[in-house]
VOPAGU-2260 file (C-alpha; in pm, 1 decimal, decimal comma):
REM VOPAGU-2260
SITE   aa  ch    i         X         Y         Z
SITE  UNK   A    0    1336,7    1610,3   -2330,5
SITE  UNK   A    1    1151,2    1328,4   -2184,6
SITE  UNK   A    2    1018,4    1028,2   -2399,8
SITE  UNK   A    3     721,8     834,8   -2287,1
SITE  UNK   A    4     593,2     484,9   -2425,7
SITE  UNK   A    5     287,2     289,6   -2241,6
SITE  UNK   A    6     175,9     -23,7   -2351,0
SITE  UNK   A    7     -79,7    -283,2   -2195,0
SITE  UNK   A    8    -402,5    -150,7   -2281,6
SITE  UNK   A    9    -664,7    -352,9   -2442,8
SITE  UNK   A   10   -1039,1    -512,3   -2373,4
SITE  UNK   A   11   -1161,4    -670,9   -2058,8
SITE  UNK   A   12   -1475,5    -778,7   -1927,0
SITE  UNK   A   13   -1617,0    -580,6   -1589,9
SITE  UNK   A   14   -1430,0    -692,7   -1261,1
SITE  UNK   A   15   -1139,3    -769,6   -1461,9
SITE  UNK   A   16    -758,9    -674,1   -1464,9
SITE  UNK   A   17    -494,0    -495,8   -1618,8
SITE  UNK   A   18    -153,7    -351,1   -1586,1
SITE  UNK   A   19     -50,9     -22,1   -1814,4
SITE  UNK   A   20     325,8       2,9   -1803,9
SITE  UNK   A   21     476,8     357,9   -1895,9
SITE  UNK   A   22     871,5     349,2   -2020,9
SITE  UNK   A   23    1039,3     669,4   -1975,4
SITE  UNK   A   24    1419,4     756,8   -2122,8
SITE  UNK   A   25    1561,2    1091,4   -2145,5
SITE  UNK   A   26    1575,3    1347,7   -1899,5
SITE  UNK   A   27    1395,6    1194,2   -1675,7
SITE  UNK   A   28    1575,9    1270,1   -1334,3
SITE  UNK   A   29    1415,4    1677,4   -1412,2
SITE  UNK   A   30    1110,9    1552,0   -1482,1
SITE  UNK   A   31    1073,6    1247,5   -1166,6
SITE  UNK   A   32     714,4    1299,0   -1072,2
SITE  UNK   A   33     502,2    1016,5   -1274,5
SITE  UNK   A   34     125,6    1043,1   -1293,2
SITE  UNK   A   35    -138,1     834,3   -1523,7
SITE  UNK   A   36    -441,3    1081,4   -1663,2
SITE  UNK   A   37    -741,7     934,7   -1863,6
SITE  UNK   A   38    -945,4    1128,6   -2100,8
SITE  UNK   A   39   -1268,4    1010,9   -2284,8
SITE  UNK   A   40   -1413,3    1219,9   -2643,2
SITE  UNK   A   41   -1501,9    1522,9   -2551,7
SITE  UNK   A   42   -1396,8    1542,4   -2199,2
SITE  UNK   A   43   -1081,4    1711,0   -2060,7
SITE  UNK   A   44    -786,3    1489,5   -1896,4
SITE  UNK   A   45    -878,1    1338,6   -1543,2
SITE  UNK   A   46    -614,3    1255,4   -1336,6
SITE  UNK   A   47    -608,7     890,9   -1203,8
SITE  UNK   A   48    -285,3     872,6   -1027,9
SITE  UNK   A   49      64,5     970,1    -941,6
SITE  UNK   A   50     379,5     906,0    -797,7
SITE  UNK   A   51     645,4    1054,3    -628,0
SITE  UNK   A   52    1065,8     989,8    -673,4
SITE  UNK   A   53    1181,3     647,6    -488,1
SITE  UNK   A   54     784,9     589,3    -430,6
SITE  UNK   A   55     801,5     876,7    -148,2
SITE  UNK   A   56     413,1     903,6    -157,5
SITE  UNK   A   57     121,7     783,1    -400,0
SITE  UNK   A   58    -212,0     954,8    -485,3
SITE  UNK   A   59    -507,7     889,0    -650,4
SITE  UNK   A   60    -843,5     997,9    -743,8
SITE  UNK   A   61   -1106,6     926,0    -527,2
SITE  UNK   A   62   -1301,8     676,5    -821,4
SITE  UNK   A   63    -976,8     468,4    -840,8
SITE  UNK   A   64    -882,9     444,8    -484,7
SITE  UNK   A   65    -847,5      94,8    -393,4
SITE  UNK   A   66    -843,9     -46,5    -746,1
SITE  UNK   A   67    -554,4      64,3    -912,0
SITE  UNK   A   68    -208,6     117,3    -762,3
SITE  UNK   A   69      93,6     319,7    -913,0
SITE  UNK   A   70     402,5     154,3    -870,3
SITE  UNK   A   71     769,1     249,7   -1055,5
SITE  UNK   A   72    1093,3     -12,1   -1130,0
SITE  UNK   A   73    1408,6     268,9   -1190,2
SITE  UNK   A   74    1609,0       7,0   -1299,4
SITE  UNK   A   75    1331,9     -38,1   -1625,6
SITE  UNK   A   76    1295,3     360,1   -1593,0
SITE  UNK   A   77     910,1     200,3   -1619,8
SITE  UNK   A   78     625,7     302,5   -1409,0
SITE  UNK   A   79     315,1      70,2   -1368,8
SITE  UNK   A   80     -24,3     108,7   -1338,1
SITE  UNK   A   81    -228,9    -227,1   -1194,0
SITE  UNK   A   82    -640,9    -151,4   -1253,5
SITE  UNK   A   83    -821,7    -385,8   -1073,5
SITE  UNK   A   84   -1191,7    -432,4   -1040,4
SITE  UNK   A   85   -1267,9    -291,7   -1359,6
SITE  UNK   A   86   -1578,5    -117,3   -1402,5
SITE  UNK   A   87   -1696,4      76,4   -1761,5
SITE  UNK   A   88   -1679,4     382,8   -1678,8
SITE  UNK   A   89   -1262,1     279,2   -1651,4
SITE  UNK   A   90   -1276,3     290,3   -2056,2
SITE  UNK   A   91   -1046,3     607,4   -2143,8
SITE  UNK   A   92    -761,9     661,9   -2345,7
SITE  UNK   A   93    -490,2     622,3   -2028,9
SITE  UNK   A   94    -190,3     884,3   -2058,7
SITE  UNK   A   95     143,3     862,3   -1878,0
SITE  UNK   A   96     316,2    1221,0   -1797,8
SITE  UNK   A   97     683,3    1331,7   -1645,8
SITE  UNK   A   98     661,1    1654,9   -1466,3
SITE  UNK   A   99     860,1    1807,6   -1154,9
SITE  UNK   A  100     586,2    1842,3    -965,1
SITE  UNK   A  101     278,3    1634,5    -837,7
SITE  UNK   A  102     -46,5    1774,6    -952,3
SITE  UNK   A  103    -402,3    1719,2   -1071,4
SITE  UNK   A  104    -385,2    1919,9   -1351,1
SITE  UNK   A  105    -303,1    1741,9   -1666,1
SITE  UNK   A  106    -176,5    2136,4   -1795,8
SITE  UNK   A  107     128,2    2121,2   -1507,6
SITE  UNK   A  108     284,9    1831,4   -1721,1
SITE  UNK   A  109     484,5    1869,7   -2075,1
SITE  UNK   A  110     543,0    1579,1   -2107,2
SITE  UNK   A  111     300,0    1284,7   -2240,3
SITE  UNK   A  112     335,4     957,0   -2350,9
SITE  UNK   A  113     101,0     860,4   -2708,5
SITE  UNK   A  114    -152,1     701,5   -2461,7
SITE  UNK   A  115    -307,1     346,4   -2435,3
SITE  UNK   A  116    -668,1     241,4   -2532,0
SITE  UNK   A  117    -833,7      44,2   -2236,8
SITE  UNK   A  118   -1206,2     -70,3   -2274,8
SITE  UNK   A  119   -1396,8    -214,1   -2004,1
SITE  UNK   A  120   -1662,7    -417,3   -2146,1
SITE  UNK   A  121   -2038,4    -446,2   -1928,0
């Protein structure tokens, strides 16, 4: 079992910053892929970005790309999610998730943190 806990959401004004942090305990060295998904009401999951074990490679969807950057800190177990630039279409309900694999597909991952309210004000 993996346990997930982000923080650091909240309101900010367009062109403005913020940093999601995700905190992950368990089993996390089976589960060592990291990726941050964002969902709005009545839309499915979109992926926003990833990351592999020791920071191997990054991805990210192609409306975040220079933005927001995925980081992780193993000693804090934590991975980190910097949005930049903020525009309103950013405001989602932002998702951590521990798989073994690197996808796209929010359905490859079991396991999800409670998620994190982020609203990007016009």
């Amino acid at each position: 079992q993996v346990q997930l806990l982000e923080s650091g959401g909240g309101l900010v004004q367009a062109g403005g910053s913020l940093r999601l942090s995700c905190a992950a305990s368990g089993r996390i060295f089976n589960n060592p892929f990291m990726v941050w998904f964002r969902q709005t009401p009545g839309k499915e999951r979109e992926f926003v970005a990833g990351i592999a074990p020791n920071a191997a490679y990054t991805s990210y969807a192609d409306s975040v790309k220079g933005r927001f950057s995925i980081s992780r800190e193993y000693a804090k177990n934590t991975v980190y999610l910097q949005m930049n630039s903020l525009k309103p279409e950013d405001t989602a309900v932002y998702y951590c998730a521990a798989g073994s694999v690197l996808t796209s597909t929010h359905r490859t991952y079991d396991y999800w943190g409670q998620g994190t309210q982020v609203t990007v004000s016009s």
